[in-house]
C-alpha positions as a printed Julia matrix, in Angstrom:
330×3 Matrix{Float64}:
 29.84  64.1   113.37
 29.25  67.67  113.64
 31.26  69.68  116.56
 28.25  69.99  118.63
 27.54  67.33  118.91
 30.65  65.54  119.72
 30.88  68.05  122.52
 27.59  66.28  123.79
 28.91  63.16  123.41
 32.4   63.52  125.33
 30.01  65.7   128.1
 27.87  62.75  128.62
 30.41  60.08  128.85
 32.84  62.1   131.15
 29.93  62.95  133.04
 28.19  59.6   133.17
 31.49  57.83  133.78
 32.86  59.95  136.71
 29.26  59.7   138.28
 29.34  55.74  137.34
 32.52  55.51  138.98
 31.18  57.06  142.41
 27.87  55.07  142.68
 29.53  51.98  142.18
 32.13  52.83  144.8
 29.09  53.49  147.13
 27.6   49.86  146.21
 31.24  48.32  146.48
 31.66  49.78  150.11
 28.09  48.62  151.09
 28.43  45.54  149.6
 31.57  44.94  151.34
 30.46  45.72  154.47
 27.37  43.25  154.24
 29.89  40.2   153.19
 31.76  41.46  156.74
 28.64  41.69  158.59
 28.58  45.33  159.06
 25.82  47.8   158.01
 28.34  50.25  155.93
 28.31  53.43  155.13
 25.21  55.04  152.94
 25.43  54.85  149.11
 26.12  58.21  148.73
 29.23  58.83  150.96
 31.64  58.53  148.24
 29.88  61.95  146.67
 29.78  63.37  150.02
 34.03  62.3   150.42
 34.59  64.4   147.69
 32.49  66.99  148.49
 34.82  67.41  152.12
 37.68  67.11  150.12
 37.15  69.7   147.97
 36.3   72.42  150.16
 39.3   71.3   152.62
 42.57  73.18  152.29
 45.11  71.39  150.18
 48.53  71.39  151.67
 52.03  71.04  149.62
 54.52  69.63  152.1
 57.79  71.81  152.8
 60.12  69.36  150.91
 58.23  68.69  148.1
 58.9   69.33  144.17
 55.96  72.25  144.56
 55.22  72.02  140.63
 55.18  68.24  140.02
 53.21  68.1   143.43
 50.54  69.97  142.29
 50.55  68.62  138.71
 50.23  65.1   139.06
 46.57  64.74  140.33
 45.12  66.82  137.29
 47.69  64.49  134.99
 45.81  61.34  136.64
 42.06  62.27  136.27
 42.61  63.48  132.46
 44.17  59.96  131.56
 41.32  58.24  133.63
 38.69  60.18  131.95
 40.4   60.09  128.54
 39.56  56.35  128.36
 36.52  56.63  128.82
 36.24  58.41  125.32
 37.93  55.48  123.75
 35.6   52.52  124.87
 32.41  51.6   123.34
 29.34  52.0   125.82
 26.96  49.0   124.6
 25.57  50.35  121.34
 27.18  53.21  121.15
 30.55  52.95  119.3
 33.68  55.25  121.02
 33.55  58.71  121.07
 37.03  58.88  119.59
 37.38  55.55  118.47
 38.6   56.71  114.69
 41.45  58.65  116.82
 42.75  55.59  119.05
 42.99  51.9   119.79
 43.26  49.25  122.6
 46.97  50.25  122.15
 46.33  53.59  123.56
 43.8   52.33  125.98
 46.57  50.6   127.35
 49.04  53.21  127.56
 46.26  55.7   129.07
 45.81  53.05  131.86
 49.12  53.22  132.8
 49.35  56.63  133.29
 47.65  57.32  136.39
 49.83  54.84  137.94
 52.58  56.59  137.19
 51.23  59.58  138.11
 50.51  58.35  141.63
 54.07  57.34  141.75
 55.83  60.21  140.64
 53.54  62.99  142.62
 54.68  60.36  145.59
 58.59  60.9   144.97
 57.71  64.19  144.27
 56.02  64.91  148.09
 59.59  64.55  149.72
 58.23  61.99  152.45
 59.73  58.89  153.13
 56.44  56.93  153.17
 55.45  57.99  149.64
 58.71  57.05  148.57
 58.24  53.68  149.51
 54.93  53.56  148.52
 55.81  54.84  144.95
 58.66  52.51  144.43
 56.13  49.31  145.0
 53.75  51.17  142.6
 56.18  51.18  139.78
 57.07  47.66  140.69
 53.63  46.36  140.28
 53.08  48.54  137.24
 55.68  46.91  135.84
 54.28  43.25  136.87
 50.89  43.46  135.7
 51.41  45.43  132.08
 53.05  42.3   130.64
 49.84  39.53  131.04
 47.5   42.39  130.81
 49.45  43.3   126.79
 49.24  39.29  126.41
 45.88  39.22  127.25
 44.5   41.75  124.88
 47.09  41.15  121.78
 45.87  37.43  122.31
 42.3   38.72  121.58
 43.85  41.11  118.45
 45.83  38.72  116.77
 42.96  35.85  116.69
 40.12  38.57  114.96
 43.46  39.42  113.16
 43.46  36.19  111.55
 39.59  36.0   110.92
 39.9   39.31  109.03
 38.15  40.96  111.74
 38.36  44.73  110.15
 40.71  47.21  112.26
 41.56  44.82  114.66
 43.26  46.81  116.99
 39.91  49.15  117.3
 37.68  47.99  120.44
 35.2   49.24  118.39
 35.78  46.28  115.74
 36.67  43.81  118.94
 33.06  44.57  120.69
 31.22  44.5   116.83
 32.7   40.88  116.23
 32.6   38.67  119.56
 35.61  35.77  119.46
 33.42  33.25  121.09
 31.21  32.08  118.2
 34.13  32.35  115.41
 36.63  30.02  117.09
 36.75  26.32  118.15
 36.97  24.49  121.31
 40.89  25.38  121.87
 40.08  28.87  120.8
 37.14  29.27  124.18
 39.43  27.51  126.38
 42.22  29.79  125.39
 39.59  33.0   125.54
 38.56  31.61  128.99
 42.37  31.89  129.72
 42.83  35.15  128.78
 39.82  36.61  130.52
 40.79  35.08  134.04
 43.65  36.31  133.73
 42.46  39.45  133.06
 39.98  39.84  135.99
 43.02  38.95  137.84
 44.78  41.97  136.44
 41.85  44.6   137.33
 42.4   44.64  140.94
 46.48  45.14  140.62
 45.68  48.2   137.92
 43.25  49.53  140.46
 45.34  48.97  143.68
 41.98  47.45  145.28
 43.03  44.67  148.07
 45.07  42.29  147.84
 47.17  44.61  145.48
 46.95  47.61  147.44
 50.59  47.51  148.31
 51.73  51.31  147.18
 49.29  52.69  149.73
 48.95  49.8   152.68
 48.02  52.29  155.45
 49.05  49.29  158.07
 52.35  50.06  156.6
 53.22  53.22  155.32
 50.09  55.13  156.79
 48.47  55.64  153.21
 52.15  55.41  150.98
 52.36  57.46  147.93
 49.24  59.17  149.28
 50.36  60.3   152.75
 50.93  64.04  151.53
 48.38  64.84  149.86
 44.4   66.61  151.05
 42.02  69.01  149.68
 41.76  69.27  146.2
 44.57  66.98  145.1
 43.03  63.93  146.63
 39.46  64.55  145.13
 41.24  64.9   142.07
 42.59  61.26  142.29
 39.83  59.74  144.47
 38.04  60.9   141.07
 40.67  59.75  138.98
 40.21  56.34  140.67
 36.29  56.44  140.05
 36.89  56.93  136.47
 39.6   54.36  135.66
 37.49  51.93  137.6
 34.75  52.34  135.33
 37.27  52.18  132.38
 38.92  48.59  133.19
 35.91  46.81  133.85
 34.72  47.97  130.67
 37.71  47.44  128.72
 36.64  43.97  129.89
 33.42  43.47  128.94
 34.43  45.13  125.77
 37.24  42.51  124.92
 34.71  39.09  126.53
 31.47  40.11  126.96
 30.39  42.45  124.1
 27.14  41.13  123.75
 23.74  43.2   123.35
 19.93  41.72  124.59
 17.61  43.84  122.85
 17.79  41.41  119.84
 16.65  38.64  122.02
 14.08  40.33  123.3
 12.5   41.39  119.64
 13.27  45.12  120.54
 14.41  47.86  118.23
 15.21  51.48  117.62
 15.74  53.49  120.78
 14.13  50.85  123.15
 17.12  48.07  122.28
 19.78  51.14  122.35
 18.77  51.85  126.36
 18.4   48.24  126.9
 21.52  46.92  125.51
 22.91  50.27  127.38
 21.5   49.43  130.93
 22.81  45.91  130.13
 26.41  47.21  129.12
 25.99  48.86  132.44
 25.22  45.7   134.28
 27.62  43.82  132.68
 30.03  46.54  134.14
 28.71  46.2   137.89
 29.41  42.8   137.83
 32.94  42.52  136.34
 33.73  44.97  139.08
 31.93  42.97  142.26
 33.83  39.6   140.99
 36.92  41.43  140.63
 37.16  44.16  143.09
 34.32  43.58  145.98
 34.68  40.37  145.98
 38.19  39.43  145.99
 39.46  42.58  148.7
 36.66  40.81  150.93
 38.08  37.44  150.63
 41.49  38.0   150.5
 44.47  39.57  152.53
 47.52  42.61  151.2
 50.17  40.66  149.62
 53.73  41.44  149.83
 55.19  43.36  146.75
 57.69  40.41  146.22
 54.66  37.74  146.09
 52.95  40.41  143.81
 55.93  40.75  141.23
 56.49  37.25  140.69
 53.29  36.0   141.02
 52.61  38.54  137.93
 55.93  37.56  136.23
 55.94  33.85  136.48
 52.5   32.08  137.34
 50.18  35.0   135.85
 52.04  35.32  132.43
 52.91  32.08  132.19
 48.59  31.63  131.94
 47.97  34.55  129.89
 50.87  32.92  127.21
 49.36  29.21  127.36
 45.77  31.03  126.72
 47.36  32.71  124.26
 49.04  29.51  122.77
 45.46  27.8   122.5
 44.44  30.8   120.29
 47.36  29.69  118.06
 46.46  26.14  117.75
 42.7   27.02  117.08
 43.71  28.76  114.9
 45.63  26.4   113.04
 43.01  24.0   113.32
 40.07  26.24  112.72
 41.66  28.09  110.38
């Protein structure tokens, strides 16, 4: 790949993905609003949100660490966009995908979390203390059936001498579905509930939007911050929206249409792209819109051992199943 035209590449993925990530929070809002009975605000108010923010003065609070303040946003939308280089999009294999695997994926998810959390500590208030703290908490819930979830998927293509196993490239080229048995779909089904379950807590979208409950702590690890540094992680937030639910489809749903519909050459790649796409939207309306419609804030407590106990306890029997298939299967 010449340097050129990796530069396109990355351009239109971080491009694509940050202005995937703000459409579909102007569908999610609108959507939302229809399931409450409201009309919502127009599609394009999340561009026009960070439009105001940028242009608004951005304020560092008197008490704050000034340096780590100021660093953490930028620190949160580079991770969040970073993944996006790392995932497949449909036919298209990863930008960087001979430079990283799901491990990394993983650890680049994590990191605008912590970000969040430590540019919270770092504002000197009270309220993003608190906030903070339940973000690390829940960080540390979810991480252990979201790793369970995706070494389950690893370790069965593992076993079927899947190629570089740990590359989503090799995951979304070799779909588990078709190569194991019964045990080995119940045990995928499993894994993937649990992790649509897990998408909302990485996200902090309702009910796991504990770190910021504004009810609460009047918008928690994010009460300091305006201007700039909250466009930077309202983007952030676009991005690593965009990232999980296609880490998703990557890991259960990696399958392409254009063969079924007798198409080839560049007509199947934007087909099975626009279908990737799709694919996308609706991981992210079952697991975002829909559940912070239908459901309540839980407390951090009910979130850390709900995540600890029930949650894990799934993701291991799922990944259990995938054992005994593969005994049985071979």
């Amino acid at each position: 790949m010449s340097a050129l035209h990796f530069v396109w590449q990355a351009a239109a993925v971080l491009v694509g993905g940050g202005l995937l990530g703000l459409v579909y929070k102007g569908f999610d809002r609108k959507l939302a609003a229809r399931m409450q009975a409201r009309i919502g605000p127009p599609l394009r108010q999340p561009f026009l949100d960070v439009g105001k923010l940028l242009v608004k003065e951005s304020v560092v609070p008197k008490d704050a660490v000034g340096w780590l303040f100021r660093a953490m946003p930028f620190l949160a939308v580079v991770a969040s966009f970073t993944v996006l280089l790392y995932l497949p999009w449909g036919p298209f294999p990863a930008v960087l995908g001979g430079y990283g695997d799901a491990i990394l994926v993983l650890y680049l998810l994590a990191v605008p979390a912590l970000a969040m959390a430590l540019g919270g500590f770092a504002s000197g208030s009270p309220l993003a203390t608190v906030g903070a703290q339940r973000e690390i908490v829940m960080l540390m819930s979810y991480e252990f059936p979201l790793a369970v979830a995706v070494v389950g998927v690893v370790w069965r293509l593992a076993t079927l001498g899947g190629g570089p196993v740990f590359s989503l490239g090799a995951i979304a080229a070799a779909p588990l579905w078709a190569q194991v048995g019964p045990l080995g779909v119940i045990g995928l089904a499993i894994l993937a509930a649990c992790l649509l379950i897990v998408t909302p807590a990485e996200l902090s979208k309702i009910p796991f939007d504990i770190p910021e409950a504004e009810t609460e702590i009047a918008g928690g690890l994010m009460v300091e911050y305006s201007g700039t540094y909250l466009a930077l992680f309202y983007l952030a937030d676009a991005a690593k929206t965009i990232a999980m639910a296609a880490l998703v489809v990557t890991l259960f749903a990696p399958y392409g249409i254009a063969g079924l519909l007798g198409l080839s050459g560049a007509g199947a790649q934007a087909v099975d792209l626009v279908f990737h796409l799709l694919k996308i939207f609706v991981v992210m309306f079952a697991a975002v819109t829909t559940v912070r419609v239908a459901m309540a804030r839980l407390k951090i407590d009910q979130v850390a051992r709900g995540f600890w106990l029930q949650i894990t306890a799934v993701a291991v029997a799922g990944l259990v199943l995938l054992v005994l298939d593969r005994m049985v299967v071979g």
